[in-house]
C-alpha positions in Angstrom: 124.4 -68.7 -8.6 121.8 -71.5 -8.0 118.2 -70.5 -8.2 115.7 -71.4 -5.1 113.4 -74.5 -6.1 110.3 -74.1 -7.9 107.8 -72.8 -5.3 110.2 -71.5 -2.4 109.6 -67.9 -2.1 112.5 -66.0 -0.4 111.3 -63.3 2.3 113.4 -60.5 3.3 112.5 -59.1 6.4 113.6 -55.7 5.3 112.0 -52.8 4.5 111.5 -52.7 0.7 108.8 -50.7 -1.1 109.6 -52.9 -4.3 110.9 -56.8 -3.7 114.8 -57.3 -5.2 115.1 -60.7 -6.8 117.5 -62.4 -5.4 119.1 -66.0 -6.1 120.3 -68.2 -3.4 124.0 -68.9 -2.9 125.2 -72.4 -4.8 125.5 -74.5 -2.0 128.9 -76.3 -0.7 128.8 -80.4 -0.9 130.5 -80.4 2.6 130.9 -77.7 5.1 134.9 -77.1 6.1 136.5 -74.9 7.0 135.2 -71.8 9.4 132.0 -71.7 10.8 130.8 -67.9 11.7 127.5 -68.3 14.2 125.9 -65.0 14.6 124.2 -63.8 17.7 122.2 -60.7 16.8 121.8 -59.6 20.7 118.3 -60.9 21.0 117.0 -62.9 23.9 118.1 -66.3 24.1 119.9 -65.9 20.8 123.1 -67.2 22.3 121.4 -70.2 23.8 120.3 -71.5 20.1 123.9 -71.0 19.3 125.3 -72.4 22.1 123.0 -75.6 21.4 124.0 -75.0 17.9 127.6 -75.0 18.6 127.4 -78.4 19.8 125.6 -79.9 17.6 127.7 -78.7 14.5 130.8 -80.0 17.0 129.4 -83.0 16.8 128.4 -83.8 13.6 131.4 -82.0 11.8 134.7 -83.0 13.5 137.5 -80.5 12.2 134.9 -77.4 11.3 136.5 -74.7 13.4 133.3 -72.5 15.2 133.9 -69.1 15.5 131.5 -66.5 17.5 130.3 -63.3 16.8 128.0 -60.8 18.3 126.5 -57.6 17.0 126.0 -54.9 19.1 122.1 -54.4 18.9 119.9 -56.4 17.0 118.0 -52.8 16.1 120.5 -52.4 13.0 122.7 -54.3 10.6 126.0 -55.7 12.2 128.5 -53.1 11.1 130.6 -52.8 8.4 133.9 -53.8 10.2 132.3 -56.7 11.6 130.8 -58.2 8.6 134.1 -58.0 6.9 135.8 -59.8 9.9 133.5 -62.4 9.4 133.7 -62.6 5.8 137.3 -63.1 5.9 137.5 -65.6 9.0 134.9 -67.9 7.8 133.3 -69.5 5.2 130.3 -70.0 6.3 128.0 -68.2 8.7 124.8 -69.1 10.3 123.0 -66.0 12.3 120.5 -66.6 15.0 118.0 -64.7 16.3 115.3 -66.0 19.4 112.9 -64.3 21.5 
């Protein structure tokens, strides 16, 4: 796994007592494939995706865009869902917008 730079600091916007260190993902040269966007159910979210949508269609001709939506944005999507997503994509981008 690829650590973050020196001097990026990671939040997590859950609710731990006691941080979890975690290492960021090694990143992909070139995005192909499946692209996941994930609207949390917040305001607006699916207008950032939507504007997202197009600008990914634009810039990456032959990326399939896939959307999903969880069913409150008051708890993590459920299990079946992130599995679905996990094995229809391979990459995911979640959105959230007030």
């Amino acid at each position: 796994m690829a650590e973050a730079p020196a001097g990026t600091v990671i939040m997590d916007p859950t609710d731990e007592r006691e941080p979890i260190r975690r290492e960021l993902t090694r990143r992909p040269e070139h995005i192909t494939g499946t692209v996941g966007l994930l609207d949390i159910s917040k305001p607006r979210g699916n207008v950032l995706l939507d504007r997202l949508e197009r600008a990914l269609q634009d810039r990456l001709p032959g990326v399939e865009i896939r959307r999903y939506a969880k069913p409150t944005y008051t708890k993590p999507a459920p299990q079946d869902l992130r599995q679905k997503i996990a094995q229809e994509c391979g990459f995911v981008i979640e959105a959230l917008a007030d």
